[in-house]
C-alpha positions in Angstrom: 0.0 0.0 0.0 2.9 2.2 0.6 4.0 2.8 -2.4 1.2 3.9 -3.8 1.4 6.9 -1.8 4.3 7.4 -2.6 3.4 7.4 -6.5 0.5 10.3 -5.6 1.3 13.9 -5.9 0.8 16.1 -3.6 -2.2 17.8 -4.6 -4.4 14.4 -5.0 -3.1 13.3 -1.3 -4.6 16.9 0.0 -7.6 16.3 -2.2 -7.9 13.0 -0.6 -7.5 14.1 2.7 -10.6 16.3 2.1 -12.9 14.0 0.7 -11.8 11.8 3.9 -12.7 14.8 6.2 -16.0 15.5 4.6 -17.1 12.0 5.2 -16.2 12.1 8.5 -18.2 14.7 9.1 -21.1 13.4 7.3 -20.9 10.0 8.9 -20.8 12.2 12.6 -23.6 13.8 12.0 -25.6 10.9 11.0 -24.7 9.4 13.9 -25.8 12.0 16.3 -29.6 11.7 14.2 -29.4 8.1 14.9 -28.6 8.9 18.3 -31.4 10.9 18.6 -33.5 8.6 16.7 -32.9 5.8 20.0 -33.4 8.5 22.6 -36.6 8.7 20.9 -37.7 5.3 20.9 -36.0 4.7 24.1 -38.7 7.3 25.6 -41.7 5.6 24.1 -40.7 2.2 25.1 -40.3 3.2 28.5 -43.8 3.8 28.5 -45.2 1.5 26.8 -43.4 -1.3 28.0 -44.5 -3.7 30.9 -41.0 -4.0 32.3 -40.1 -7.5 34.7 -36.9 -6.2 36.2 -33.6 -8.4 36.4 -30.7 -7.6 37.9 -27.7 -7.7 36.2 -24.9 -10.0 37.2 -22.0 -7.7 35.9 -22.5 -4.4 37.8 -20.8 -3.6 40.3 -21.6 -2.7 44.7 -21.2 0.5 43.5 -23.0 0.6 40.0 -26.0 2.9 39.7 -28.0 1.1 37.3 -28.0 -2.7 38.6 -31.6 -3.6 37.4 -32.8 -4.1 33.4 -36.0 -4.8 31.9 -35.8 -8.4 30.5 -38.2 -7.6 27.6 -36.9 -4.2 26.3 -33.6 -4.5 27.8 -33.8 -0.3 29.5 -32.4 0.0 32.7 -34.4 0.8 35.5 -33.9 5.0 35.7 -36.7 6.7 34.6 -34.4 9.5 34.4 -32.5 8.4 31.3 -35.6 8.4 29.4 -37.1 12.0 30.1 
């Protein structure tokens, strides 16, 4: 792969870099929407969902959250889902 690069002017590796940073920035801020999309549906399904809570075998004495919801898999803190 190396020497490919090295067989690149300058200008295209610039170009390159650009079309790179546009992409990132286009793949960030779908993922913040899809993000928001989750918070979304997390809100709903909090509601709408007749949780049976199980607690979790990996937390911690000292974990906040130590209860889930075995069908929709939200953690028992209705504040996370305001």
């Amino acid at each position: 792969m190396f020497y490919i690069y090295t067989i690149m002017s300058v200008e295209q590796l610039c170009e390159q870099n650009q079309e790179h940073r546009y992409e990132i920035v286009e793949l960030r801020e779908k993922i913040l929407k899809l993000e928001k999309i989750i918070k979304s549906n997390e809100k709903v399904i909090w509601n709408k969902c007749e949780h049976e809570w199980e607690w979790d075998t990996a937390c911690g004495m000292y974990d906040r959250n130590c209860y889930y919801c075995k069908h929709c898999k939200l953690w028992r803190n209705h504040y996370m889902y305001q």
